[in-house]
C-alpha positions as CSV (number, residue, x, y, z in Angstrom):
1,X,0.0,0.0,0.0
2,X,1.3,3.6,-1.0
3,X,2.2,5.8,2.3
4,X,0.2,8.8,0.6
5,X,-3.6,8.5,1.8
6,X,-5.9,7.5,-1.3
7,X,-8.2,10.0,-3.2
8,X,-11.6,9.5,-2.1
9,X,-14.4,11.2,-3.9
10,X,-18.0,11.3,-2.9
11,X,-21.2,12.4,-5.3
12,X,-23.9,13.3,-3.2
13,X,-25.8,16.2,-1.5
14,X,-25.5,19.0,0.4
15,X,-26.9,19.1,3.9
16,X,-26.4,22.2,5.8
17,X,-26.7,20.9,8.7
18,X,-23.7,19.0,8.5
19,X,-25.1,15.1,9.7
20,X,-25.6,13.9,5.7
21,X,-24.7,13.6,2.2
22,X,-21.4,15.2,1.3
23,X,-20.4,16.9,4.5
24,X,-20.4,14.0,6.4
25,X,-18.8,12.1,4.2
26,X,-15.9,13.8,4.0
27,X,-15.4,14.2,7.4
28,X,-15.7,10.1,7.5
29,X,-13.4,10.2,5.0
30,X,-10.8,12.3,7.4
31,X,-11.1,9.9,10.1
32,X,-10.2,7.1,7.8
33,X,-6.8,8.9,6.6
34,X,-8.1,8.9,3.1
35,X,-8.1,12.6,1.1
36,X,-11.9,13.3,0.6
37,X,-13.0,15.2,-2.5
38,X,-16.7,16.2,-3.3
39,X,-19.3,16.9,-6.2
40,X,-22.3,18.2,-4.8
41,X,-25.6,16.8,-6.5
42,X,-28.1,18.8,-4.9
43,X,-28.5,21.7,-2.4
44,X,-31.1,21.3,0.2
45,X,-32.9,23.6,3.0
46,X,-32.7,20.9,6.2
47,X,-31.9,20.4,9.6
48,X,-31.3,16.5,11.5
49,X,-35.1,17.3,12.2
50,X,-36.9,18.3,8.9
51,X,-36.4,18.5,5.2
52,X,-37.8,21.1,3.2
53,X,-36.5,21.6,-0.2
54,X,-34.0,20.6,-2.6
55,X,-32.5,22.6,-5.9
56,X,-30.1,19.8,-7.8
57,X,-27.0,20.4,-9.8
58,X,-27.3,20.1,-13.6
59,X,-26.1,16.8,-14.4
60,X,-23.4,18.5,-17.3
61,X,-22.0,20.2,-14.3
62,X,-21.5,17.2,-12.4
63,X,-19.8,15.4,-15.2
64,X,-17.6,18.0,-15.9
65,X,-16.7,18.1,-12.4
66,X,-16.1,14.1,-12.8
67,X,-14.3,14.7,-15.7
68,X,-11.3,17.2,-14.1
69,X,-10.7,15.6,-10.6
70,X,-10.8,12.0,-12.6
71,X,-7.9,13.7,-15.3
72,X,-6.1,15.4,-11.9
73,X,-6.4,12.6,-9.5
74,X,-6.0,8.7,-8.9
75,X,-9.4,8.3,-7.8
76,X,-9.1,4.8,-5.8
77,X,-13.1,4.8,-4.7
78,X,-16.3,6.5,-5.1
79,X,-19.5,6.8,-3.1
80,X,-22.7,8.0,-4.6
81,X,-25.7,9.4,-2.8
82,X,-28.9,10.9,-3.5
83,X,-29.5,11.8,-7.1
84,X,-33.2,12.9,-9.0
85,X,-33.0,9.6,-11.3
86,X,-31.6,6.7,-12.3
87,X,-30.4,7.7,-15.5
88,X,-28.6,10.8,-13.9
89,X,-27.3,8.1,-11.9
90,X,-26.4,6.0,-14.7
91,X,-24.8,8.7,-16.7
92,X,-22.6,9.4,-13.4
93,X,-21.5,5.6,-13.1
94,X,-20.8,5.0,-16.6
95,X,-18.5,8.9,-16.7
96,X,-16.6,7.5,-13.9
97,X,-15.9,4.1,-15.5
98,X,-15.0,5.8,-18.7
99,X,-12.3,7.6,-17.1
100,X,-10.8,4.8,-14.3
101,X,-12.2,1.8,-15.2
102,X,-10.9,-0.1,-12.1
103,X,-12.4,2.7,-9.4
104,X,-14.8,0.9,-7.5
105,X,-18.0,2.6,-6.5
106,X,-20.5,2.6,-3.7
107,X,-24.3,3.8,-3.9
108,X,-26.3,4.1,-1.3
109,X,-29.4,3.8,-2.4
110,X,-31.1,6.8,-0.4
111,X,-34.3,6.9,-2.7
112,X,-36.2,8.7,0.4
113,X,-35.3,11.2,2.9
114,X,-36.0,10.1,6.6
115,X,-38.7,12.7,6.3
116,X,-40.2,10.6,3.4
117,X,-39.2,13.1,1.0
118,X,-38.7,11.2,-2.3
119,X,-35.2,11.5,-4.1
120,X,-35.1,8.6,-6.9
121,X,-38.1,6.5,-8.3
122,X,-37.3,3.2,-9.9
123,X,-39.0,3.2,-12.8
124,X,-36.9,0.8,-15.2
125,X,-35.3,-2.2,-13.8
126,X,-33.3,-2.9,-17.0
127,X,-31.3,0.6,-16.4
128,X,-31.1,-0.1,-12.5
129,X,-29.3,-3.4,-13.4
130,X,-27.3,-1.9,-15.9
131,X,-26.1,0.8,-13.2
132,X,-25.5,-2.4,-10.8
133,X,-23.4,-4.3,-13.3
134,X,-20.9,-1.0,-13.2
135,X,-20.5,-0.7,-9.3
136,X,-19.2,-2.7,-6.7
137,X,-21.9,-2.3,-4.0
138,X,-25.3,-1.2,-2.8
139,X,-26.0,-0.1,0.6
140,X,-30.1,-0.4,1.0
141,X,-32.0,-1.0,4.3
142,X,-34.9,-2.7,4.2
143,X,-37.3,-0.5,3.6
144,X,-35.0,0.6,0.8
145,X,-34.5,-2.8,-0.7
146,X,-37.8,-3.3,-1.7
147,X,-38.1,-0.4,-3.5
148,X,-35.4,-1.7,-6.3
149,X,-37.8,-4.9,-7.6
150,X,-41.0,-4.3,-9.1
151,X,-42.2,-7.9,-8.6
152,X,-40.2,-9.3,-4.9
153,X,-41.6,-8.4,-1.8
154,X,-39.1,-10.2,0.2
155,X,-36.4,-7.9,1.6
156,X,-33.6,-10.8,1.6
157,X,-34.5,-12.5,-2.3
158,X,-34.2,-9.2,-3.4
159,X,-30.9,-8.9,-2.2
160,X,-29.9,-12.2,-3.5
161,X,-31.2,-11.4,-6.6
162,X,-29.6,-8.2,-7.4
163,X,-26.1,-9.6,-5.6
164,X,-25.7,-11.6,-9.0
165,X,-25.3,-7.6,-10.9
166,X,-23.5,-6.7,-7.6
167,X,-22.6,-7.1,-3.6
168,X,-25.6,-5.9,-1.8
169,X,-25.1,-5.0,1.9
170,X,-28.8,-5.4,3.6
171,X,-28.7,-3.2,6.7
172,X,-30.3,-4.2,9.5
173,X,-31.8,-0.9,11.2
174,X,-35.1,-1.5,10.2
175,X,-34.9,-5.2,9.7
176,X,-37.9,-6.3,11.5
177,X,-36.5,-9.9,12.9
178,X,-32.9,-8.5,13.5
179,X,-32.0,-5.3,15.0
180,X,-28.7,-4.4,14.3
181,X,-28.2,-6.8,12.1
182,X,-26.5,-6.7,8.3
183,X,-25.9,-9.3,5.8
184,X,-23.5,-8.8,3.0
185,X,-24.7,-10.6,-0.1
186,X,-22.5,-11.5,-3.2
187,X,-23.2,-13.8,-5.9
188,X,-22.4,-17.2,-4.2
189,X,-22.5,-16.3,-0.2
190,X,-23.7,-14.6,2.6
191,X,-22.3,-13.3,5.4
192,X,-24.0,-12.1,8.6
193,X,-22.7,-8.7,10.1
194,X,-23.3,-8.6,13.8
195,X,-23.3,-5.4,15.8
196,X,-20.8,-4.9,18.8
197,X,-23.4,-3.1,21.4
198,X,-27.2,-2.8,21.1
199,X,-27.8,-0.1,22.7
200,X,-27.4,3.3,20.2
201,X,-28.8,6.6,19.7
202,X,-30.6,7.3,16.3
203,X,-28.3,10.0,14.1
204,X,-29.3,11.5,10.5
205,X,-27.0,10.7,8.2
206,X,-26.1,7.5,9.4
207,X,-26.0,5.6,6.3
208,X,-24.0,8.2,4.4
209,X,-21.6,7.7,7.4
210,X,-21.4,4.1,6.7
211,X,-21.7,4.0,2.7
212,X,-18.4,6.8,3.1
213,X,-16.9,4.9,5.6
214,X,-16.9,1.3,3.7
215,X,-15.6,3.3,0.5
216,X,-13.3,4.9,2.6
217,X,-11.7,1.4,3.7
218,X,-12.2,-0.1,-0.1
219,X,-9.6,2.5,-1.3
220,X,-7.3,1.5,1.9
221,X,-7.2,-1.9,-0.1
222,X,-9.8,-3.8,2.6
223,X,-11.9,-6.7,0.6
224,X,-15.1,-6.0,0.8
225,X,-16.1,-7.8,4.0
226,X,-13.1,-6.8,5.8
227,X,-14.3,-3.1,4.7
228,X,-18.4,-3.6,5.8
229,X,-17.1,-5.2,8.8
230,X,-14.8,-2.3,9.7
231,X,-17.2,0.6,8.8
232,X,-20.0,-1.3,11.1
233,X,-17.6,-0.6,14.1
234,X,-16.9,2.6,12.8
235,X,-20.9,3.3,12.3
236,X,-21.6,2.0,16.0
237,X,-18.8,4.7,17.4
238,X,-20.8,7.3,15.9
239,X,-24.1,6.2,17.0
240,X,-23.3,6.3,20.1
241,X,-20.9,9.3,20.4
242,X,-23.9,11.3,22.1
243,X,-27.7,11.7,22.6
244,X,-28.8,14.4,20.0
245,X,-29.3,13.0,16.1
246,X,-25.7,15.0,14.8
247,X,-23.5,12.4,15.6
248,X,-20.0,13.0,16.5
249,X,-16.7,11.7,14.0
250,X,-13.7,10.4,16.1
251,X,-11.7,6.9,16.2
């Protein structure tokens, strides 16, 4: 591994308030020794409480944005966040693939704000999978999950199904049997994820913390379990780091 940190990019929003999209990641990406760059994808009006409004970036502007860091830098990984549509999304995956065909690539797939304000609407499976075949991983929850197959209904055969495009890392704050608990599905396995403590505070932004922190530890050369497995501790430090909802970033 090089001594120099890795370039780190994430695509996502802006949240003023600091707990979400690109703001947070980047401080995850500090805490993880990796050199954090940012496109912004949309600019909202929010706090950790409520979500009001969101103005997004013109998706020529985030390309071109793509375009120099990727022809400055050695980009190692990338995490995407919220975006209006899949084929702004797809446009985005296939830039960055274009340019650095071996970066590997994260998506959380916020399609909702906690607020249930609606980001993405899957409304063509056969551009979802061909965004999927691109990138390394997906970071749904359940209620996420089952918004990415217009005929399964089952949080866990969706996963298995769309682990055959790419690794899909079910997270387990809203799984309804399992508390806590994540599964990290790839073509041919499963592996079960199991929290350190059980007792955590709720923070926004938690799965852009996570998503950043797993691409943060993909570009530090982890294989992908060793990385998910890692960026769980890292996720259960911040949840518990204090009582209000804006977590706290530390080792």
């Amino acid at each position: 591994m090089s001594t120099n940190r890795p370039f780190v990019l994430t695509i996502a929003g802006f949240d003023p308030s600091g707990g979400a999209g690109v703001l947070a990641d980047v401080k995850t990406f500090e805490q993880h020794s990796v050199t954090g760059f940012a496109i912004n994808t949309g600019n909202t009006i929010q706090t950790e409480n409520e979500f009001f409004e969101i103005e997004w970036t013109d998706l020529t502007f985030v390309l071109r944005s793509i375009k120099v860091l990727f022809k400055s830098y050695t980009v190692q990984a990338v995490k995407i966040g919220i975006v209006p549509s899949l084929d702004y999304l797809k446009e985005i995956v296939f830039a960055i693939k274009r340019l650095s065909p071996k970066t590997k690539i994260v998506w959380d797939t916020v399609l909702k704000s906690t607020t249930e304000f609606s980001f993405t609407t899957i409304e063509n499976q056969t551009v979802l999978i061909e965004i999927l075949e691109k990138i390394d991983l997906i970071t749904p929850n359940y209620n996420e999950i089952l918004q990415l197959s217009s005929e399964e209904i089952n949080a866990r055969k969706i996963a298995v199904i769309l682990s055959k495009y790419c690794a899909v890392l079910l997270k387990g704050g809203h799984n309804p049997d399992e508390i806590g608990i994540d599964y990290l599905y790839r073509e041919n396995d499963v592996f079960r994820l199991l929290p350190k403590e059980t007792l955590v505070s709720e923070k926004h932004g938690s799965g852009c913390v996570l998503s950043a922190a797993i691409t943060a530890n993909l570009a530090l050369e982890q294989d992908l379990q060793t990385a998910c497995s890692t960026a769980k501790i890292y996720i259960e430090t911040f949840l518990q780091s204090n009582k209000t909802k804006l977590g706290y970033h530390h080792v």
